[in-house]
C-alpha positions as CSV (number, residue, x, y, z in Angstrom):
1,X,12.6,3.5,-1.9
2,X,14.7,0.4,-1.4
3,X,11.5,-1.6,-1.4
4,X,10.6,-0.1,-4.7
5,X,13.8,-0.6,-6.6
6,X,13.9,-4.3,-5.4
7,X,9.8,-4.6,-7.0
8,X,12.0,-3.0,-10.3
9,X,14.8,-5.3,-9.6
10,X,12.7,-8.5,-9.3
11,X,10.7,-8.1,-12.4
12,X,13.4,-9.0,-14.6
13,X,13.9,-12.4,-12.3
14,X,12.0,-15.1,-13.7
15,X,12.2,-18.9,-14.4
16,X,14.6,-18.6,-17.3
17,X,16.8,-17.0,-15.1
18,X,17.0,-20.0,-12.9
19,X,17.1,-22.4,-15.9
20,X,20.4,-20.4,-17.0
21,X,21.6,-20.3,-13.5
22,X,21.2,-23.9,-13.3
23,X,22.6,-24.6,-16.9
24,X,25.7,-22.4,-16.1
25,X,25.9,-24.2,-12.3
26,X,25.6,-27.6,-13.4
27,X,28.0,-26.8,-16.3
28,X,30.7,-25.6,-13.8
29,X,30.4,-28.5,-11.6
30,X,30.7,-31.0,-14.4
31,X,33.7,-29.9,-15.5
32,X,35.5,-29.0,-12.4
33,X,35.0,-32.3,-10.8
34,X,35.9,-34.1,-14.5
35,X,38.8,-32.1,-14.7
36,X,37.5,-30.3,-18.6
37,X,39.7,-26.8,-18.6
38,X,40.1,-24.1,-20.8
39,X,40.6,-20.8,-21.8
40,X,37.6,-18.7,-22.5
41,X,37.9,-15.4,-24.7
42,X,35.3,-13.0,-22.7
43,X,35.8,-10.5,-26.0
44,X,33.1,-13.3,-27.3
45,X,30.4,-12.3,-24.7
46,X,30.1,-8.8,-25.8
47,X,30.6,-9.6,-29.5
48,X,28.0,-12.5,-29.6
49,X,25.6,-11.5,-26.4
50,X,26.0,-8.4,-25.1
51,X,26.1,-6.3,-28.0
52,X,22.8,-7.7,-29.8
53,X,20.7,-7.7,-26.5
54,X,21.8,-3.8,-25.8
55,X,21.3,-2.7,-29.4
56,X,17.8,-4.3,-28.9
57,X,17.0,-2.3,-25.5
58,X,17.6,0.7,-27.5
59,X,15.8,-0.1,-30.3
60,X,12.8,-1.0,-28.0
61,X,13.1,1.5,-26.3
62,X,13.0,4.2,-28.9
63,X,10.0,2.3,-30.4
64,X,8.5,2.8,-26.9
65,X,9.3,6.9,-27.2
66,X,8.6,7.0,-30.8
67,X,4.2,5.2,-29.6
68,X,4.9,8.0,-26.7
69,X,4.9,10.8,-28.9
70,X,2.2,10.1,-31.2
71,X,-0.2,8.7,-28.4
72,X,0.2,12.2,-27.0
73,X,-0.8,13.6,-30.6
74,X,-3.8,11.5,-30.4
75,X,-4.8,12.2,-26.8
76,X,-4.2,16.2,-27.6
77,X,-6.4,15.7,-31.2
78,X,-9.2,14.0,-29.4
79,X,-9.2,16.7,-26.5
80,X,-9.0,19.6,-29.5
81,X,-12.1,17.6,-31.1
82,X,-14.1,17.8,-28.1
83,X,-13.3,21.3,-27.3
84,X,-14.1,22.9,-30.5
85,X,-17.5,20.9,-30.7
86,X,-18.5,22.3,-27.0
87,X,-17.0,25.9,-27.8
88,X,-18.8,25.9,-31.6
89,X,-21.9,24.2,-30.9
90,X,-22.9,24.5,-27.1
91,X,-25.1,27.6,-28.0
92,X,-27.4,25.9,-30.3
93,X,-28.1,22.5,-28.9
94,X,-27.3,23.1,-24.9
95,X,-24.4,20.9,-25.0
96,X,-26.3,17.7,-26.3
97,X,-23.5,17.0,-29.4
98,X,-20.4,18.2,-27.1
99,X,-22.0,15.0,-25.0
100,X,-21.7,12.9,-28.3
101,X,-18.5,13.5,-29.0
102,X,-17.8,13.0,-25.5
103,X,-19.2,9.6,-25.0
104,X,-17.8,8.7,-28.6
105,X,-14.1,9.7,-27.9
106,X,-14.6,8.0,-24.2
107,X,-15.8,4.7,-26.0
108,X,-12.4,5.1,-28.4
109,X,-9.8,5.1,-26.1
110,X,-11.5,2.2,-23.9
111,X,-11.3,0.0,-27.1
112,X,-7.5,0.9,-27.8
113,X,-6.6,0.5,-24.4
114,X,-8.9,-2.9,-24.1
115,X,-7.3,-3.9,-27.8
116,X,-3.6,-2.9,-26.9
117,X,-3.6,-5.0,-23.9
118,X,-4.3,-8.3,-25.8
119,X,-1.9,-10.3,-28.1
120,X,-1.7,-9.1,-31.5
121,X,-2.9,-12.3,-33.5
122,X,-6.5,-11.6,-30.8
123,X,-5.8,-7.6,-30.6
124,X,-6.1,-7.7,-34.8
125,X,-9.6,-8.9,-34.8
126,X,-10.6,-6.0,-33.1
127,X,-9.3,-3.3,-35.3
128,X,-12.4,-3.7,-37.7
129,X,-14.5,-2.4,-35.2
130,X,-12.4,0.4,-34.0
131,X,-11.9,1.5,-37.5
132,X,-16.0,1.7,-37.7
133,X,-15.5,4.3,-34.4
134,X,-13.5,6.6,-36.0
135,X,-15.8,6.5,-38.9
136,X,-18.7,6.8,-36.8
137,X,-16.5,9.8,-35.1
138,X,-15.8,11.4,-38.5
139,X,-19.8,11.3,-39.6
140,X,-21.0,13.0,-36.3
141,X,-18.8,16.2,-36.9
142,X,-20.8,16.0,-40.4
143,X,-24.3,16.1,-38.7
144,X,-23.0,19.0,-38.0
145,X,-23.5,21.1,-40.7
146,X,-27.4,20.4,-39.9
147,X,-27.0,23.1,-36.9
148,X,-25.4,25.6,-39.0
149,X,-21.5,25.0,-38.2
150,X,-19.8,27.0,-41.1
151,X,-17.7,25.4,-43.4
152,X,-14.2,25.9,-41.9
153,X,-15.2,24.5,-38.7
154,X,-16.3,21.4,-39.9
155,X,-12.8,21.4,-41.8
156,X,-11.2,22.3,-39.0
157,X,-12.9,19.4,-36.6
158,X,-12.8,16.8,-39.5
159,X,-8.7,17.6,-39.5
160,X,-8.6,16.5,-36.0
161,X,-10.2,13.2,-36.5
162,X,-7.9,13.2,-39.3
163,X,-5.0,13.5,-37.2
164,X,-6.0,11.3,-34.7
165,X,-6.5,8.3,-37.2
166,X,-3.2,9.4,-38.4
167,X,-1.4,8.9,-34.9
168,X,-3.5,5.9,-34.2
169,X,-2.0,3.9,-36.8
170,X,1.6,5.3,-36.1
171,X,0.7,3.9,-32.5
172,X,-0.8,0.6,-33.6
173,X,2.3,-0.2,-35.9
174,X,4.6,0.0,-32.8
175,X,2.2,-2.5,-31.2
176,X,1.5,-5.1,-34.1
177,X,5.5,-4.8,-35.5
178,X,8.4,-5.6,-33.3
179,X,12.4,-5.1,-33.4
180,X,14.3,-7.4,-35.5
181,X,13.0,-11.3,-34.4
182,X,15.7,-12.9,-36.1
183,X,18.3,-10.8,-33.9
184,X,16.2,-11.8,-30.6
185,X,16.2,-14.8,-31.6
186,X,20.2,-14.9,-32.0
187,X,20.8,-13.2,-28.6
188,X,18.5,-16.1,-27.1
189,X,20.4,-19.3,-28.0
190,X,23.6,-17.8,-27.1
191,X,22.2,-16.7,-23.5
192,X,21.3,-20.5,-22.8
193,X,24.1,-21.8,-24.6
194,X,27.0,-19.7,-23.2
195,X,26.3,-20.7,-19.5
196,X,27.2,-24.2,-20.8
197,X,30.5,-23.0,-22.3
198,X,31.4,-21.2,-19.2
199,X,32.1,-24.5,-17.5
200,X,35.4,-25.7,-18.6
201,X,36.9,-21.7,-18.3
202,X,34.7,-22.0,-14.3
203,X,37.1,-25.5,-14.4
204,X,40.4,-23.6,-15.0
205,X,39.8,-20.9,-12.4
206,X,38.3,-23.2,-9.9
207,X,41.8,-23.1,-8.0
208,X,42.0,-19.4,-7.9
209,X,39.1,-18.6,-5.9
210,X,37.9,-19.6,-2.4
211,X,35.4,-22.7,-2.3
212,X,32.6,-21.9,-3.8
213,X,33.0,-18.7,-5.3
214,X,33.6,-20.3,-9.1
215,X,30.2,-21.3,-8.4
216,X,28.6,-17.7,-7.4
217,X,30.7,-16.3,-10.3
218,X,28.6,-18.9,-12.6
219,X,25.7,-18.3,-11.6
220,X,26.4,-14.1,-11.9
221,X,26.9,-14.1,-15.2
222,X,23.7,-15.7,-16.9
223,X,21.7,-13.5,-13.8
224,X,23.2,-10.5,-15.7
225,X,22.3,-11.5,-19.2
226,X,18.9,-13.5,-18.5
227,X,18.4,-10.0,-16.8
228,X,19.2,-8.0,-19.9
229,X,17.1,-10.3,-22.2
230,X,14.1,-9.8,-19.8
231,X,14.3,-6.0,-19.8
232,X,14.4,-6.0,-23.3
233,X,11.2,-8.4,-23.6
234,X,9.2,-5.7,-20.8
235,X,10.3,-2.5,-23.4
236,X,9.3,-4.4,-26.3
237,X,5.4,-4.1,-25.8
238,X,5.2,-0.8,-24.1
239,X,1.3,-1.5,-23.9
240,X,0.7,-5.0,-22.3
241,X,0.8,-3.2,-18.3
242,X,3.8,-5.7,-17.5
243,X,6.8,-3.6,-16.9
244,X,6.7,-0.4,-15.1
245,X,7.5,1.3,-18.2
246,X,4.3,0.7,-20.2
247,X,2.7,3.2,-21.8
248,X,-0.6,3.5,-20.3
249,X,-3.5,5.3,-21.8
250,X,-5.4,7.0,-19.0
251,X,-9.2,7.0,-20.4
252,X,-10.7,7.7,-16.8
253,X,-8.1,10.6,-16.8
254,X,-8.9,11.8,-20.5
255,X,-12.4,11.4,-19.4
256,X,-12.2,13.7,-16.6
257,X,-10.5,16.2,-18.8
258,X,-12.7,16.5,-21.2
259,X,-15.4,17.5,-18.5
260,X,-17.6,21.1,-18.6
């Protein structure tokens, strides 16, 4: 347990959090031994820092529930698809076209998993061809009228591929569009700047502390926000298999579910 929430812990530790460290470190040292003091209003770190980088974990994070939701709409369509196929047609062709359908929806998912895990600019040249799976999706449940399906359950099955497209692009939109950049952007350049503005208020409280603690104090501060900033990134693209909670699509276990 301890050894798992340190893994958790750790991946929101990277090298910008040791740049900050250093920036707010070398800051502090600078100043106490040039003898630069002053007063630092900490109402600023929450106004300028705090606030932008939590409003942006929830943001992210709703996005994240929001791809959630409708991935579970497309998972649940496809699985609908396959079923009615088997449950219509098995009688008539000995399970040949629930094959199809099972090979095609296999093939689907592999290509939005294998397309969701690369950057968008790269994950965008892809989408032509998973648009041509859904279409090729859509014109097997045609063929079927060739075996004798009535009417309403090729409606029925052409609804479902309906739906799925329909959550697709609800999903893909969370993947290709992000929260506000300009805002992240904000939040950024006063995360590296403020560590350099703590040094004169580190200067002024130097004499307060025990030696040495002015300096762990510095060096909290940008661990917490650096930390924030990180967690935010990891929630941003719930797809890319980086933080521990990415959304991950399962096709070997969609695959197995879909089994006879």
């Amino acid at each position: 347990m301890v050894l798992k929430v340190l893994r958790s812990f750790f991946l929101i530790i990277n090298w910008r959090t040791l740049v900050a460290v250093a920036l707010s470190v070398g800051s502090s040292y600078f100043c106490i031994h040039q003898g630069i003091k002053a007063e630092f209003p900490f109402y600023l770190i929450s106004i300028a820092i705090v606030f932008p980088i939590v409003f942006s974990i929830d943001s992210a994070y709703k996005r994240r529930e929001h791809a959630l939701q409708f991935y579970g709409d497309l998972k649940g369509h496809a699985q609908s698809l396959y079923f009615g196929v088997r449950d219509w047609v098995d009688n008539r062709d000995n399970g040949k076209e629930a094959q199809i359908f099972k090979k095609r929806i296999d093939n689907l998912f592999a290509h939005i998993s294998a397309m969701f895990m690369l950057p968008p600019e790269e994950a965008k040249a892809q989408e032509t061809a998973l648009y041509h799976r859904f279409s090729e999706l859509s014109r097997e449940v045609s063929v079927l009228k060739e075996m004798g399906l009535e009417g309403g359950e090729i409606s029925r099955l052409h609804q479902y591929v309906s739906k799925m497209l329909i959550s697709y692009n609800i999903v893909r939109n969370v993947f290709f569009y992000r929260t506000p950049v300009t805002l992240r952007a904000y939040s950024k350049i006063f995360i590296y700047t403020f560590p350099v503005l703590y040094g004169p208020y580190a200067a002024g409280t130097y004499p307060d502390y025990s030696y040495g603690i002015a300096y762990v104090i510095a060096a909290l501060y940008p661990i917490i926000l650096v930390s924030l900033d990180n967690l935010q990134d990891h929630i941003e693209n719930p797809f890319d298999q980086v933080g521990e909670d990415d959304i991950r699509f399962e096709v070997k276990e969609l695959s197995e579910s879909l089994e006879d």
